[in-house]
N, C-alpha and C positions, 0 to 999 in steps of 0.2 A: 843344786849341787849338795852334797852330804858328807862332812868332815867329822873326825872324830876330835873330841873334845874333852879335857881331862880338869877335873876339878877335886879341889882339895876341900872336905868338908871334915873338922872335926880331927883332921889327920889322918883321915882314910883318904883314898885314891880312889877314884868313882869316876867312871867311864858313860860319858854320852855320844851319843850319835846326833849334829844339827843336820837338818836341813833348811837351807837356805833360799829365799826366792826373788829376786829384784825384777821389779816391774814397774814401769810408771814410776819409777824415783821411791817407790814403795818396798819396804823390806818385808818380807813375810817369814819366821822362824819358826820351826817345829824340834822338838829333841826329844831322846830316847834314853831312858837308862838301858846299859848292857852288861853291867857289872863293875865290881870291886877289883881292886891289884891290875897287875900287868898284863893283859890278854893277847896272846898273839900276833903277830903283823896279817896274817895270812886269814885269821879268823875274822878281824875286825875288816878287811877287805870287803869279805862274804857277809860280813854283816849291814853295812855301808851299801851291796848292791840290794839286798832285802829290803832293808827302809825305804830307800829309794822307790822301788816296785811299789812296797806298799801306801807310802802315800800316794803315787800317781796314779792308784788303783784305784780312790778311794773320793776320785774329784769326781762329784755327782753329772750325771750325762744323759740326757732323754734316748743314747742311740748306742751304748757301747754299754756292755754288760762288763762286772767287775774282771770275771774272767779273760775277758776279750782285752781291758786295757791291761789286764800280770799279762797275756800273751805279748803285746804288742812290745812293753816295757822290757821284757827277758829277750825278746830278738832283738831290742836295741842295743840291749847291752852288750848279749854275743856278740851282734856285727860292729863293735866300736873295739871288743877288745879283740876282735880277730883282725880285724883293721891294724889296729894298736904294733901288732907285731910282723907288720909286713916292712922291709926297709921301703927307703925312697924309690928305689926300681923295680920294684914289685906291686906297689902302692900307684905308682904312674900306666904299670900295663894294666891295673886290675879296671884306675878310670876310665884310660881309652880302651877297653871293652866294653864295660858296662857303657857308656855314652855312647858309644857307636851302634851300640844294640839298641837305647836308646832313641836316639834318633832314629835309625832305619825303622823300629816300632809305632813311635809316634808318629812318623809322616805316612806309615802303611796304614796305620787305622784310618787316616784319612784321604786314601785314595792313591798315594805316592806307589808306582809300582816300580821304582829300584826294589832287587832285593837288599839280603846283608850283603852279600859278597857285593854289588854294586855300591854301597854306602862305605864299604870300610877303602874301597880302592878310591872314592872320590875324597874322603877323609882323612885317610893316611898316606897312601900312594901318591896321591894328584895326579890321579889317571879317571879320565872320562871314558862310562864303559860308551859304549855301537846304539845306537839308536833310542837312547834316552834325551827326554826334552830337554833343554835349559831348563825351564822352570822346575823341573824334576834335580835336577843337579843341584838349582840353589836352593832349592828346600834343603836339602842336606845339610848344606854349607853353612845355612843361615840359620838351621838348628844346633848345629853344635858350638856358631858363633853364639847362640842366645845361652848356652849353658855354659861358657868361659865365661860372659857377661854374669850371671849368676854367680859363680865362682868367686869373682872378684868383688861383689857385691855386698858391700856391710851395713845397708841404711836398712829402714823396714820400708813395709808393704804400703805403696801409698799411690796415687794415681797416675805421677809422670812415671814412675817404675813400671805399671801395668801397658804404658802407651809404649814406653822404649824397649818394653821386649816385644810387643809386638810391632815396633817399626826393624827391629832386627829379622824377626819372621819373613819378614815380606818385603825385604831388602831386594832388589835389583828384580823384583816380582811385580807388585804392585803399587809402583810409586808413593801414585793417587792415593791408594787408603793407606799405607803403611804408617803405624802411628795415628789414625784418627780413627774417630769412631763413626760408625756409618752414618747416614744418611737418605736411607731408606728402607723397607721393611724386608726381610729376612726370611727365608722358610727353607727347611731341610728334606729336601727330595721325598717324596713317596712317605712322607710325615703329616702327624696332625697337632707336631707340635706349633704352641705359639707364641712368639717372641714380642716384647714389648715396640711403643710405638720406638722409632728412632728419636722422638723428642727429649723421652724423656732416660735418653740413656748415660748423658752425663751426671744427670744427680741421682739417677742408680748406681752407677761408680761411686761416688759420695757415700750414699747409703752404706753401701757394701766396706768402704774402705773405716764408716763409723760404725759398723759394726762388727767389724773383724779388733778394733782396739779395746770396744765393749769390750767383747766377748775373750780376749787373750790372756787379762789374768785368771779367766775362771773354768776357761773351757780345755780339757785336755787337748795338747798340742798337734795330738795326730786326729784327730775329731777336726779340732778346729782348721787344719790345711785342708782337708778333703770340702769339708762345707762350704771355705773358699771357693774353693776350684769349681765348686758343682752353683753355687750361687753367680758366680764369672760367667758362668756357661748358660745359666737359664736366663740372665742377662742378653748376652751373646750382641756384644757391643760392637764386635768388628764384621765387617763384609766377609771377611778370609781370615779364618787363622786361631777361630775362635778356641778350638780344642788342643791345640799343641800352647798356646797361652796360658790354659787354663792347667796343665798339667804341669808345665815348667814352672809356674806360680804354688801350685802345691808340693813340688819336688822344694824349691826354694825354701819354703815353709819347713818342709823336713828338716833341710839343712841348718835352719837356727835354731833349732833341736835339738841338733845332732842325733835326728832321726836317719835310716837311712833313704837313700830315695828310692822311688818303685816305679818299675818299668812296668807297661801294660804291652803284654806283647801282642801282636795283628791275632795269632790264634786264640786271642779271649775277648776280639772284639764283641761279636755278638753280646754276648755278657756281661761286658762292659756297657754299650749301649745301653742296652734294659735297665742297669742298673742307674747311669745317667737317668733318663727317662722318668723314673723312680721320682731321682732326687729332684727334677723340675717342678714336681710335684709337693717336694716339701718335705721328702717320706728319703730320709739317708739312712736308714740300716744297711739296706742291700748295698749302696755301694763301699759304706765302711766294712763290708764282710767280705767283700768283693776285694779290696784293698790289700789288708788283712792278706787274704790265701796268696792275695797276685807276691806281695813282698813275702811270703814261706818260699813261694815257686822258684823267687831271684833269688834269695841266699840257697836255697838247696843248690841252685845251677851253676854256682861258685864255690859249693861243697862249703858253704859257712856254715851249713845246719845241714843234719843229715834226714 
């Protein structure tokens, strides 16, 4: 966060900009001179989002160019203070749209063929449409249960959290694996990807959850949730469920950010995929650019950004 701060040096009035960083029980302080005497309310505002940007621009990255993190920094900010001035009943329809699209995209990329209109009448109607599975219906159910659970979620990223959203996933689905990690080996249809043995996928989990704490005071925050997410996936710990896990874990990421979150809609799977594929490999540009455009595409389609 970035506060303006007024100091008396001398009997001048001398204006700084902090910003401020708590991590690990660790303070980190940066500040700005911006002038002498009384400066505006409206100017130092604008000046306050400027620092901001440019420190988080500035936090060294093997996969995001300086430009890429001002871009990322300046749509959070829009969509926080477009946010900002929606009332309470404005602010409730915009979530239950976006989450409903949401889910209905999430479970499309993986095979669910409700459409929207099917998702939003299981969702908000509790109406079951004509000759959709069960299993089809509680995918639904059991993804927008996983984002209220998120919602309400104020611990960090740690292993029983990675299991409980996936036992919510796969809720009245898959009894047997909901919540556990598999138990035998793995492969993605008509792929030559390859997944580790099942032995050793609990202290992959391990791994993964000590190097996401490494890596969080140093690695910018919208980097750091996507490399999660694609790290979770080239794991690929669960029999079912792996990819709507690994997205709801990156959206969540967002949200302790107060980033926004990004839907990947079913017509960017292809693309999406490739870009996964990519980062299994080790190699995240593509999908942080992939990211990137997918969250312009969601605020333009709420007319947050033109």
């Amino acid at each position: 966060m970035v506060y303006h701060e007024i100091r008396k040096v001398n009997g001048k009035r001398q204006n700084y900009l902090v910003f401020i960083k708590r991590e690990n029980g660790k303070i980190t302080k940066k500040s700005k001179f911006i002038g002498y005497g009384s400066i505006p309310r409206e100017k130092i505002e604008r000046l306050k989002q400027e620092f901001e940007i440019e420190i988080l621009s500035n936090i060294p990255s093997e996969n995001l160019s300086r430009d890429q993190m001002k871009e990322i920094e300046k749509l959070r900010q829009i969509y926080n203070e477009e946010i900002e001035k929606l009332s309470k009943e404005e602010f409730e329809k915009f979530e239950n749209t976006f989450f409903t699209e949401l889910t209905y995209d999430s479970n499309a990329i993986e095979g669910n063929s409700l459409s929207l209109k099917d998702t939003n009448l299981i969702l908000n109607e509790s109406i079951v449409p004509e000759g959709k599975t069960i299993r089809e219906i509680n995918e639904a159910k059991n993804h927008i249960g996983a984002i209220n659970f998120l919602k309400g979620y104020n611990g960090d990223l740690n292993e029983m959290f990675i299991l409980k959203i996936h036992s919510i996933i796969l809720k009245d689905i898959s009894e047997r694996f909901a919540g556990r990690y598999r138990e035998t080996s793995v492969r993605i249809f008509r792929s030559d990807t390859k997944f580790p043995d099942f032995e050793k996928v609990p202290q992959l989990i391990k791994n993964l959850i000590y190097w996401y704490k490494l890596n969080k005071p140093k690695m910018h925050p919208f980097e750091l949730a996507i490399i999660v997410s694609m790290k979770l996936v080239s794991i690929h710990p669960f029999v079912d469920g792996n990819g709507r896990v690994s997205r709801l874990i990156m959206n969540f990421l967002f949200k302790k950010k107060k980033y926004p979150w990004i839907n990947i809609y079913m017509k960017q799977r292809t693309e999406y995929l490739k870009a996964v594929r990519e980062a299994n490999d080790g190699n995240y540009k593509l999908i942080l650019e992939f990211c990137i455009n997918a969250l312009k595409e969601n605020l333009k389609s709420f007319n947050i950004i033109q």
